[in-house]
C-alpha positions as CSV (number, residue, x, y, z in Angstrom):
1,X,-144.1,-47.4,58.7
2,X,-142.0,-44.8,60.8
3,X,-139.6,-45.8,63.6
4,X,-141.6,-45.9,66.7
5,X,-141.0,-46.3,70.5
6,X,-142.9,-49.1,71.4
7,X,-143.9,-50.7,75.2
8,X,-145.0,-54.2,74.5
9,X,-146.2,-56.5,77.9
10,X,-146.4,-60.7,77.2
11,X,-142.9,-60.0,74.8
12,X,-142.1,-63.7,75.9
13,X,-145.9,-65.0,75.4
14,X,-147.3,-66.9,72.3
15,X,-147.7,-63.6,70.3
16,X,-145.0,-61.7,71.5
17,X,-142.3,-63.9,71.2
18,X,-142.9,-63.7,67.1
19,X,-144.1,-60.0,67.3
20,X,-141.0,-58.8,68.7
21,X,-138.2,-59.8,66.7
22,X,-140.4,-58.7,63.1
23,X,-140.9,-55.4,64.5
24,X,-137.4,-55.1,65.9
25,X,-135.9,-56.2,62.3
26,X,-138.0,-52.9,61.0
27,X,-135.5,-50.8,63.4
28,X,-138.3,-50.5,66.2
29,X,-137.4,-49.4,69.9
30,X,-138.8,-51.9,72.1
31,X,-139.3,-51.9,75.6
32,X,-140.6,-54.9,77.6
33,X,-142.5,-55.3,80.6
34,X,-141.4,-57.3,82.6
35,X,-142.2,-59.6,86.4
36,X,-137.9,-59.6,86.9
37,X,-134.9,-57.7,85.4
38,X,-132.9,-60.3,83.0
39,X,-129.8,-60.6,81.5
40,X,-131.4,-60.9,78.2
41,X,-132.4,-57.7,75.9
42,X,-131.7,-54.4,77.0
43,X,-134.9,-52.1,77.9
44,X,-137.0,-53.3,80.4
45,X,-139.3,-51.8,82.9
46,X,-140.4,-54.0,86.2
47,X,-144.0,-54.3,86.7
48,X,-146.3,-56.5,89.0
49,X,-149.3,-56.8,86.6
50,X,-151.4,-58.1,89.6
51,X,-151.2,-54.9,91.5
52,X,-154.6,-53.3,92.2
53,X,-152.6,-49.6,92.7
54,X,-150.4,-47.3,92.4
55,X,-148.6,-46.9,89.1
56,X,-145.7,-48.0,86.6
57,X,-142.7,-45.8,86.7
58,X,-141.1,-44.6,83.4
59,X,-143.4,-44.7,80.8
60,X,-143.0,-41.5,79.1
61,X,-142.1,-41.0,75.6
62,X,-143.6,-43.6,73.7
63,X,-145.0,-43.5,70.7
64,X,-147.1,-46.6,71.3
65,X,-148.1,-49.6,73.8
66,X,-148.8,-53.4,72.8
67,X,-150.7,-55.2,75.6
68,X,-150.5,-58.7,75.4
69,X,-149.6,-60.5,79.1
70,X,-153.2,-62.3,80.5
71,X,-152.8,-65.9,82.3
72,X,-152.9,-69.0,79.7
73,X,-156.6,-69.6,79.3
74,X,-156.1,-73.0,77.8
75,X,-153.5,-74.9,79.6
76,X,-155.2,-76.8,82.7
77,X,-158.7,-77.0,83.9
78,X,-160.5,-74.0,85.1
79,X,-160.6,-74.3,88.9
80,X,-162.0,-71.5,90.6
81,X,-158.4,-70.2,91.3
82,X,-157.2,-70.7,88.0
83,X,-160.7,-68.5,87.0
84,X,-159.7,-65.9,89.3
85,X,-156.3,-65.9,87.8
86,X,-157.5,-65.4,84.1
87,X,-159.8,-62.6,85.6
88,X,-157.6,-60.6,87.3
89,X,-154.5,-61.1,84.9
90,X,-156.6,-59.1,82.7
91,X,-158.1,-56.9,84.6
92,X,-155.8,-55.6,87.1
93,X,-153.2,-55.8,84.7
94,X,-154.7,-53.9,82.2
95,X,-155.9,-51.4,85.0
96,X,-152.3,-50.8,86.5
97,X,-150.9,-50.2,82.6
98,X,-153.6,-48.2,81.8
99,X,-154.0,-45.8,84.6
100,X,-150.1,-45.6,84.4
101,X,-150.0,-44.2,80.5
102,X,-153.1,-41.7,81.2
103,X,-151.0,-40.2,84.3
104,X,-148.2,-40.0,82.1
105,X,-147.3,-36.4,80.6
106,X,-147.0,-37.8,77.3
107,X,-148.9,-40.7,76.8
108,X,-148.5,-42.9,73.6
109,X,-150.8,-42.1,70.8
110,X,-152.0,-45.4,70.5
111,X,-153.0,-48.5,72.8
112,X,-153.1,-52.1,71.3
113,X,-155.2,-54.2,73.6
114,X,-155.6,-57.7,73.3
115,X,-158.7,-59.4,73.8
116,X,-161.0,-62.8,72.4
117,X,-164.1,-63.1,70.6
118,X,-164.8,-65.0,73.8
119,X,-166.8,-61.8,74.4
120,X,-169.6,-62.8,72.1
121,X,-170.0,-66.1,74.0
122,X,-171.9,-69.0,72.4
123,X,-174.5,-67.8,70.0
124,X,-174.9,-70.3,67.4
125,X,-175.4,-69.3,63.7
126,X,-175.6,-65.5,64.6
127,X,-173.3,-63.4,62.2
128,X,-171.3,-61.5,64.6
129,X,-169.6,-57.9,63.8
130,X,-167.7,-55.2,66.6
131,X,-171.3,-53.7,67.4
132,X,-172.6,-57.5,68.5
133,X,-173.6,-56.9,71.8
134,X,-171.8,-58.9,74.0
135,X,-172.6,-62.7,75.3
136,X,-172.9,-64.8,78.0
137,X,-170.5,-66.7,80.4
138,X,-167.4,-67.0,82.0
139,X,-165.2,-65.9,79.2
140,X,-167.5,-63.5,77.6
141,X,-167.2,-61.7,81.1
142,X,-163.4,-61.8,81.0
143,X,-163.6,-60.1,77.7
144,X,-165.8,-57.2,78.7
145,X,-163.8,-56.5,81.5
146,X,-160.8,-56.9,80.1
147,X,-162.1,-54.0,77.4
148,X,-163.7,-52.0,80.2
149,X,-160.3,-51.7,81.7
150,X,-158.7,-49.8,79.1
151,X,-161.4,-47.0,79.2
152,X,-159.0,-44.7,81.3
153,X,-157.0,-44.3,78.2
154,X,-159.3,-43.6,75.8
155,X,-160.5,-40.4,78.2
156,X,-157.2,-39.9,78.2
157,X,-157.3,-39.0,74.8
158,X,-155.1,-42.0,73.4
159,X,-156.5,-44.3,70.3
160,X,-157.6,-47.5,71.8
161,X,-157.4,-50.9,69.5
162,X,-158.8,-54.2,71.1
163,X,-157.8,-57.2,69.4
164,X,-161.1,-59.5,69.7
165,X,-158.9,-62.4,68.5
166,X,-160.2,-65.8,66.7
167,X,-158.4,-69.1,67.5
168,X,-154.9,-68.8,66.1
169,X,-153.4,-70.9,64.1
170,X,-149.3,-72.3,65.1
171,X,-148.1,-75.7,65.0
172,X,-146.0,-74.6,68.2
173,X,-148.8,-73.3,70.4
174,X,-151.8,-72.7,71.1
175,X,-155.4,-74.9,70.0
176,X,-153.5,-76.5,66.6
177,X,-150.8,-77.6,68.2
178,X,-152.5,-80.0,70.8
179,X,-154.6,-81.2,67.9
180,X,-152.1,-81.7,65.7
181,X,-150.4,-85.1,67.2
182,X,-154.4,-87.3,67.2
183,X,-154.8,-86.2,63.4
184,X,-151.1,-86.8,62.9
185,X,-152.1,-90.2,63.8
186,X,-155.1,-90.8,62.5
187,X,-156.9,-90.0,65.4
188,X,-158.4,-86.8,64.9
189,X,-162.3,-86.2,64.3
190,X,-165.2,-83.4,65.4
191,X,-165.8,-82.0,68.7
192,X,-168.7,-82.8,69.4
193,X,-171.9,-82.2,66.9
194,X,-169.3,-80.4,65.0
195,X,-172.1,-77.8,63.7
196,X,-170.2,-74.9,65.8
197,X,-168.2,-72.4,63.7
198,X,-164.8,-71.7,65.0
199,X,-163.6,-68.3,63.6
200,X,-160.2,-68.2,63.4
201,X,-156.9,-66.6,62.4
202,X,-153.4,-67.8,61.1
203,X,-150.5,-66.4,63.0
204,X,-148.9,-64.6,60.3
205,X,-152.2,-62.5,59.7
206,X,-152.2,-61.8,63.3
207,X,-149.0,-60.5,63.5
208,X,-149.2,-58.1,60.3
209,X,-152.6,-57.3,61.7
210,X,-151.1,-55.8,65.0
211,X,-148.9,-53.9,62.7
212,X,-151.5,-52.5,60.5
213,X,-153.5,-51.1,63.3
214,X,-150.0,-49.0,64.6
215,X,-149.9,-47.3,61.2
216,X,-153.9,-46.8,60.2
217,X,-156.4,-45.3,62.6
218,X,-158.6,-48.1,63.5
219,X,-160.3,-48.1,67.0
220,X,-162.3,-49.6,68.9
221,X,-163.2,-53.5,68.6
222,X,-161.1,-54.9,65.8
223,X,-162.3,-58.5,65.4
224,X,-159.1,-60.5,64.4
225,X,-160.3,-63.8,62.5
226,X,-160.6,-64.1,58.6
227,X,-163.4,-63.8,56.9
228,X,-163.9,-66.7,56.4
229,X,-165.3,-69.1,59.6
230,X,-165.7,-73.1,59.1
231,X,-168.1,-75.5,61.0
232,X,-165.7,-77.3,63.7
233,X,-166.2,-80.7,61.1
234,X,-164.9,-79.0,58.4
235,X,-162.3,-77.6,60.3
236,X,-161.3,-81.4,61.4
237,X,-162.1,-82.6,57.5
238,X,-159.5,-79.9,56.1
239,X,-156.8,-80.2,58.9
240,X,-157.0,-84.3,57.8
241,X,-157.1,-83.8,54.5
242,X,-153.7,-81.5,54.9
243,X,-152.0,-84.3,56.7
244,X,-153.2,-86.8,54.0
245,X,-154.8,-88.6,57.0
246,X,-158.8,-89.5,58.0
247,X,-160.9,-88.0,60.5
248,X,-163.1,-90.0,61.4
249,X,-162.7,-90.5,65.1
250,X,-165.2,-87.8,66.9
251,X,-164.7,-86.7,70.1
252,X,-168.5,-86.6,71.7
253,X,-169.3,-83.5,74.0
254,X,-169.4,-85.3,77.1
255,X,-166.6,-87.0,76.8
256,X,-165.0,-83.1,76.5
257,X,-166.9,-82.0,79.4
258,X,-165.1,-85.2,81.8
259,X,-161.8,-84.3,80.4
260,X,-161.9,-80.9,80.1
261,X,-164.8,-79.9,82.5
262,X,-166.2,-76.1,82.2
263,X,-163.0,-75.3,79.7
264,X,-164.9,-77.4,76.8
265,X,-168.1,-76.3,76.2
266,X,-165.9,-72.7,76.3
267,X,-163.4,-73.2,74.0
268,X,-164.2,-76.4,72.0
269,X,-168.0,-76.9,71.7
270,X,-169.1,-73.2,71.7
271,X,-170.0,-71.6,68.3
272,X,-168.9,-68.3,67.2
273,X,-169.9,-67.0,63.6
274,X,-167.1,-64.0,63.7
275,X,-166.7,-61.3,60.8
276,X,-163.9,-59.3,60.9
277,X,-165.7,-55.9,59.5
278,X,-163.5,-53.4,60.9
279,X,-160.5,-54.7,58.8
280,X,-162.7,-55.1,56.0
281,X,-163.6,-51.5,56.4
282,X,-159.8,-50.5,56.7
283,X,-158.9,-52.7,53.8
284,X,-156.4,-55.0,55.2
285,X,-155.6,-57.9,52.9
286,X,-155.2,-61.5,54.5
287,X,-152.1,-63.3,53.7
288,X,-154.1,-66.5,54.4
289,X,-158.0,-66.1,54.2
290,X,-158.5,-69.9,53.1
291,X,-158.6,-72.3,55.7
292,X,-156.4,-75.8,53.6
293,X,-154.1,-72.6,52.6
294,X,-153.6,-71.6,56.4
295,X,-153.1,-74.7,57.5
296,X,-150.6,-76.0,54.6
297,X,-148.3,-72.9,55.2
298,X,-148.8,-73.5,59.4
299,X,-147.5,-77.5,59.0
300,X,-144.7,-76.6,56.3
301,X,-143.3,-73.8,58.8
302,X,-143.4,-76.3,61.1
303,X,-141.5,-79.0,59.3
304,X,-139.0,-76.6,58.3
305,X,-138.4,-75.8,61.5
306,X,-138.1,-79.2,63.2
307,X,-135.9,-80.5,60.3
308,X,-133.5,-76.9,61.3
309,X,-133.6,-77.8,64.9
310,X,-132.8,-81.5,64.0
């Protein structure tokens, strides 16, 4: 891949914080957005990603834009506050970076946009490719207005990428790693019926994903998961079977709903049958396509890492 100038937002997120550092080691120019000036790396822009106008200062002369920053959908209940919050993260965000690059003299040539197959919403046993049409509910309308937001640089003439990402896989963060302590004990089991598909991503494929679509031409809706989506109860069956531990202890829908209220039948009990036929098309080639591979490469990372930091 040729040296590019690169804008990233979320650089200190989930995603980011790996995505950085790989595409820094292949002699990329990075430049963060940031809330505050730090100490830390040089290049760094201030932004306020909430703002509903005006526009970000300096953005001339890259070759590209990551956007990942968006409010943590997963990590408390969704109070109508904390709803507004993941709305607006997205969408003014998104707005004020957008409208910034298309008033730029010389935009990027590509935007990578982050997004969820959240946008499909619940729908069961339904095969679901980048021209599904989109679902129902909160996060599916986060997800189409997230997308809609990036319009402004599409008639701006710049190639628009938006990662519909699966549930990723990392011992560290995200759904695994809260899951990964109950099984750990012997505690783990279904969410409830266990017949919906989770679709669903390891964080190494991720990463070389967002790289691939810097360097090809893809555009549009790129549906990041593998192609290979599991039943939630096989999902629990394999993670078990990884740690060499049962799972037999389900947690029942209701008991999701009390603990987790509107956030559970959203994230946990929802089913999303996701194929990833844009990559297909473009011929990208998963480092992890099989779920007990995944998985066994996520939790060996992970020792590795603990026994380094111990």
């Amino acid at each position: 891949m040729a040296i590019m100038k690169i804008l990233i937002t979320g650089a200190s997120g989930f995603i980011g914080s790996r995505l950085v550092p790989m595409l820094e080691a292949e002699g990329h120019e990075l430049t963060r957005l940031v809330r505050r000036i730090t100490s830390g790396p040089a290049g760094e822009i201030l932004w306020d990603p909430e703002s509903t106008s005006g526009s970000i200062q300096g953005l001339e002369g890259f070759d590209a834009a990551i956007h990942l920053a968006g409010e943590n959908i997963g990590n408390s209940r969704w109070t109508p506050e904390k709803k507004r919050r993941i709305l607006e993260s997205r969408k003014s965000g998104t707005g004020l970076l957008v409208r910034s690059l298309a008033l730029s003299k010389s935009p990027p040539k590509v935007l990578i946009s982050a997004s969820a197959i959240g946008y499909y919403g619940n729908r069961a046993e339904e095969i679901l490719r980048e021209d599904s049409p989109p679902g129902t509910g909160f996060l599916a309308d986060v997800c189409r207005a997230w997308e809609e937001s990036t319009q402004a640089a599409s008639d701006r003439g710049i190639r628009v990428v938006r990662l519909r990402t699966g549930v990723v896989l990392n011992a560290r963060e995200g759904a695994l790693s809260k899951m990964l302590l109950p099984f750990r004990l012997g505690l783990g089991g279904k969410f409830g019926s266990g017949r919906q598909y989770m679709s669903w991503i390891c964080l190494d494929d991720l990463i070389e994903i967002i790289k691939f679509t810097l360097q090809t031409q893809l555009c549009g809706p790129v549906n990041v998961v593998t192609p290979n989506p599991v039943r939630n109860s096989e999902f629990a069956r394999t993670l078990g079977r990884v740690l060499s531990r049962p799972a037999l202890f389900p947690l029942p829908g209701v008991v999701l709903r009390v603990l987790l209220g509107e956030m559970a039948d959203a994230l946990l009990l929802h089913s999303a049958r996701v194929e990833p036929a844009q990559l297909a098309a473009a011929g990208y080639q998963f480092k992890y396509p099989d779920l007990v591979r995944a998985l066994q490469h996520v939790i060996r990372e992970d020792r590795i890492r603990r026994q380094t930091q111990a």
